[in-house]
N, C-alpha and C positions, 0 to 999 in steps of 0.2 A: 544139793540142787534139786527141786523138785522135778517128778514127771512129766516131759515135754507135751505139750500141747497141739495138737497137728491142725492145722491153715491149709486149706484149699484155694492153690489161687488159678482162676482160670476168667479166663477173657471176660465173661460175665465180670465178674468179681472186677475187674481192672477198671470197666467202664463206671463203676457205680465209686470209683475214686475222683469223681469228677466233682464231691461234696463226700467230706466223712460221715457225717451225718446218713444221706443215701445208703452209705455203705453197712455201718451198722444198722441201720432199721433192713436193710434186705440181705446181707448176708451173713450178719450176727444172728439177729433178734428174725429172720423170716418174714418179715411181714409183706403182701403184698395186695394188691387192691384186687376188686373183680374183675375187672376192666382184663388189669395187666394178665389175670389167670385164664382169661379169655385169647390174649395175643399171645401167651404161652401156647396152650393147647392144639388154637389152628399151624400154629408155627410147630408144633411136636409133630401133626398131623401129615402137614405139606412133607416134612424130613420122613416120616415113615413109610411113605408113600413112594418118595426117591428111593429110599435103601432096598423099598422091596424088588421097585422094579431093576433096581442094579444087579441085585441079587438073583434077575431072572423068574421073580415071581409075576404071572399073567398081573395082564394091568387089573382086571376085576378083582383079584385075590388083594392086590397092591391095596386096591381103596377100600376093602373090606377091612384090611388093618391100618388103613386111615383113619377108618371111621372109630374104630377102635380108642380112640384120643378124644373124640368131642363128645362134649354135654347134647345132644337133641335137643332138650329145650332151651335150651340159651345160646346157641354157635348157629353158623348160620351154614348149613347143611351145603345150600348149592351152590357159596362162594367155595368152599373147597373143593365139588366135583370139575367148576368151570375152573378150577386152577388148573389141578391133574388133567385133565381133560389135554392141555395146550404142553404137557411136558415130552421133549421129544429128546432122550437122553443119547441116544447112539449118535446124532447131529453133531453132539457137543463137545465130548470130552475123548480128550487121548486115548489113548490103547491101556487096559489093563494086564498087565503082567500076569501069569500063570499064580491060581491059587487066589482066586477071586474073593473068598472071602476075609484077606486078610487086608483088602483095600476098598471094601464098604465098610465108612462107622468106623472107620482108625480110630481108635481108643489110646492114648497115653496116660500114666496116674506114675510119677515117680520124683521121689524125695529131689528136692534142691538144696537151701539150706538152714541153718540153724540161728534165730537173731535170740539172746538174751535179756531180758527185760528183770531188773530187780530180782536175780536167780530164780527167774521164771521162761524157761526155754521155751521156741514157739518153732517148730518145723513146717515149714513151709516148702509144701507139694504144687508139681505143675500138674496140671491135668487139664485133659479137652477130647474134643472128637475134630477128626479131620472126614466131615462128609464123604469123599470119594477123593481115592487117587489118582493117577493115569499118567502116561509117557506118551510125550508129544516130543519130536523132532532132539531126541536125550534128555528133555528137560522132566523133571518130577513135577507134575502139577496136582496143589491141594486145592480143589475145589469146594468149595463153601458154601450151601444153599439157605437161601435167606427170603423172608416174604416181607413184604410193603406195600403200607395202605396208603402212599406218595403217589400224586400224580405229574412230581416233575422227575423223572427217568432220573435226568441229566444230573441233577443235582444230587440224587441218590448214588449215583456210581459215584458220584466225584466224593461225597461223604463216605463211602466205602474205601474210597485208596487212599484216603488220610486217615483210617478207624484204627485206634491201636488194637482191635481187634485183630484185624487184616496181619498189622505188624506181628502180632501175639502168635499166629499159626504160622509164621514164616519163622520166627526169633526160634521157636520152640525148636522145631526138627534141623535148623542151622546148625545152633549151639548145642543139642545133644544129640544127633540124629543117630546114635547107637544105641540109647536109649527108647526113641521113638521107635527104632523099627529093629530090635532082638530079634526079631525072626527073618529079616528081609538087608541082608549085608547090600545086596545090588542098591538098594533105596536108602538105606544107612548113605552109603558113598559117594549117591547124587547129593545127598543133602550137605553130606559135608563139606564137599567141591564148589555148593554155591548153583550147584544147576538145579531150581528151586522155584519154584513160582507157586501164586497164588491167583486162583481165577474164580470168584463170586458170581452167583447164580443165581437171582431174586426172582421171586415169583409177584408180578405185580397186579395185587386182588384186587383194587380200586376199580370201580366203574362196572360194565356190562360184561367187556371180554377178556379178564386175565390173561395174561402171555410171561412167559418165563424170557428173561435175554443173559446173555452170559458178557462178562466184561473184558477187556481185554487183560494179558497177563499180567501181576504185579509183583515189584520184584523189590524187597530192603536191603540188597546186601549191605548197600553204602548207609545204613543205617544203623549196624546194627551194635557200634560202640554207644552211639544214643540210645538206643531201645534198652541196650543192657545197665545201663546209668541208670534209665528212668524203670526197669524192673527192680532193681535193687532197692531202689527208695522206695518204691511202690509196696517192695514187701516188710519193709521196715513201719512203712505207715501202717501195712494194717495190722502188724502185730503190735503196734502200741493202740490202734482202736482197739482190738481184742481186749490187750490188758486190762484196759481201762474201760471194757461196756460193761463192768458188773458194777461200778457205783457213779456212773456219770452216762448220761447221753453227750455224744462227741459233737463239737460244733458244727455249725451251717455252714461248713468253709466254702460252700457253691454261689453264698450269697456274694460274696468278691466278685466273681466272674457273669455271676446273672446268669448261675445255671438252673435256679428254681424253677421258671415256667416249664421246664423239660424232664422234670422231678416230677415224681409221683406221688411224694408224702411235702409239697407245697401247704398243704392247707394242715398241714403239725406245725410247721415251723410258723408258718403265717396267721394262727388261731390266732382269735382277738385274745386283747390282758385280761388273765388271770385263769387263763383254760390250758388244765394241764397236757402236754402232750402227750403224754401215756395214757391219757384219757381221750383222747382222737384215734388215736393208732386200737387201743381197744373195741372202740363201736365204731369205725370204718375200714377196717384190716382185715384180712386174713392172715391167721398166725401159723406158720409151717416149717418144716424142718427144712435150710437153705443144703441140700445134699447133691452137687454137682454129679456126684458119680452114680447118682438113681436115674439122670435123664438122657 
């Protein structure tokens, strides 16, 4: 059997299973437009800026390693100060337990499992960050901080507690919470008991005055024989995209569902006849290495 392959699958990743297509051009092949390196960045920024002040770093030191993430000439400088400006983190979030930095920027990266393809093994790792943790009333809450250029609130929360994202950071520390938390048995034992929640935190940059709002708690237990179905498939599909991105671009399967306009690489798949798409993705891409564990 040849040497295993290792698959990073992490919420990113899951979402962009909404077309295999997507998938491979962004997390096979890297490719991503300016635009999205743009919604990257203020989005690495607003999160830098939470972790520092979690972490007890003054709010000015806070944005100085905000700023640390953006391009000056192309970001737009004083949408990120009026964001931080409105973040009021002690309002928000539970009690953090003794040993504070082991619950800013929760990090997991740890093997799940093995799918075979034509004695071609493919290991397949979860990995993710849990923004901040906190204890509220016994319950472990993972909080998730997120930015959006949406100017209907309502609609956005409500897109949040259906995101298998959302589902993705509750599924993870449920089904292996010994693994997520090796150094923390008390948080291990909420997670495994089901005392678990998740509570998102968007920063909303649109308009003149950004304001942060926090959503109410979200909870899958009763979910979570479906979630573990649909992770299972989910890793089996991207290891046959894998197999198969070195002599075949994977189909448009988003075009079933009319998930194109939401796509970022709509205008590869929709080039007029006879324009190759590797010839699109060349002169309007940016090509980079897709490495979850660098962000």
């Amino acid at each position: 059997m040849k040497p295993p392959i290792k698959i990073l699958l992490n919420s990113s990743a899951l979402k962009r299973l909404g077309c295999d297509r997507e998938y491979q051009f962004t997390c096979v092949d890297g490719y991503v437009t300016a635009d999205r390196m743009g919604y990257l960045r203020m989005g690495k920024a607003i999160h830098k800026y939470a972790e520092m002040v979690g972490r007890g770093l003054p709010v000015e030191k806070a944005g100085e390693a905000a700023m640390n993430h953006l391009d000056p000439m192309v970001d737009d400088i004083a949408q990120l100060l009026a964001a931080i400006k409105t973040f009021r983190p002690t309002e928000w979030f539970g009690t953090i337990p003794p040993g504070l930095e082991k619950y800013i920027e929760r990090k997991f990266n740890f093997y799940w499992r093995t799918i075979v393809i034509e004695d071609q093994p493919y290991d397949i790792w979860l990995l993710g960050t849990m923004d901040r943790l906190g204890m509220r009333a016994g319950i472990l809450e993972i909080c998730d901080f997120k930015s959006s250029r949406s100017w209907d609130r309502k609609k956005i929360f409500d897109e949040y507690s259906r995101s298998t994202q959302m589902m993705f950071y509750y599924w993870v520390p449920r089904k292996f919470p010994y693994e997520c938390f090796r150094d923390s048995i008390d948080c291990g034992n909420l997670a495994y008991h089901g005392n678990l929640a998740i509570r998102v935190c968007p920063v909303f940059i649109s308009g003149k005055s950004p304001s942060w709002q926090m959503s109410e708690a979200l909870s899958y237990g009763h979910m979570m024989e479906e979630f573990t179905a649909l992770m299972v498939a989910a890793s089996e599909r991207v290891a046959w995209i894998h197999h198969e991105a070195g002599t075949r671009i994977a189909l448009a399967t988003g075009m079933q569902a009319d998930h194109c306009p939401k796509c970022d690489f709509g205008r590869v798949c929709h080039a007029p006849a006879g324009v190759e798409p590797e010839k699109v993705l060349e002169a309007q891409y940016t090509k980079r290495v897709y490495d979850p564990t660098t962000w």
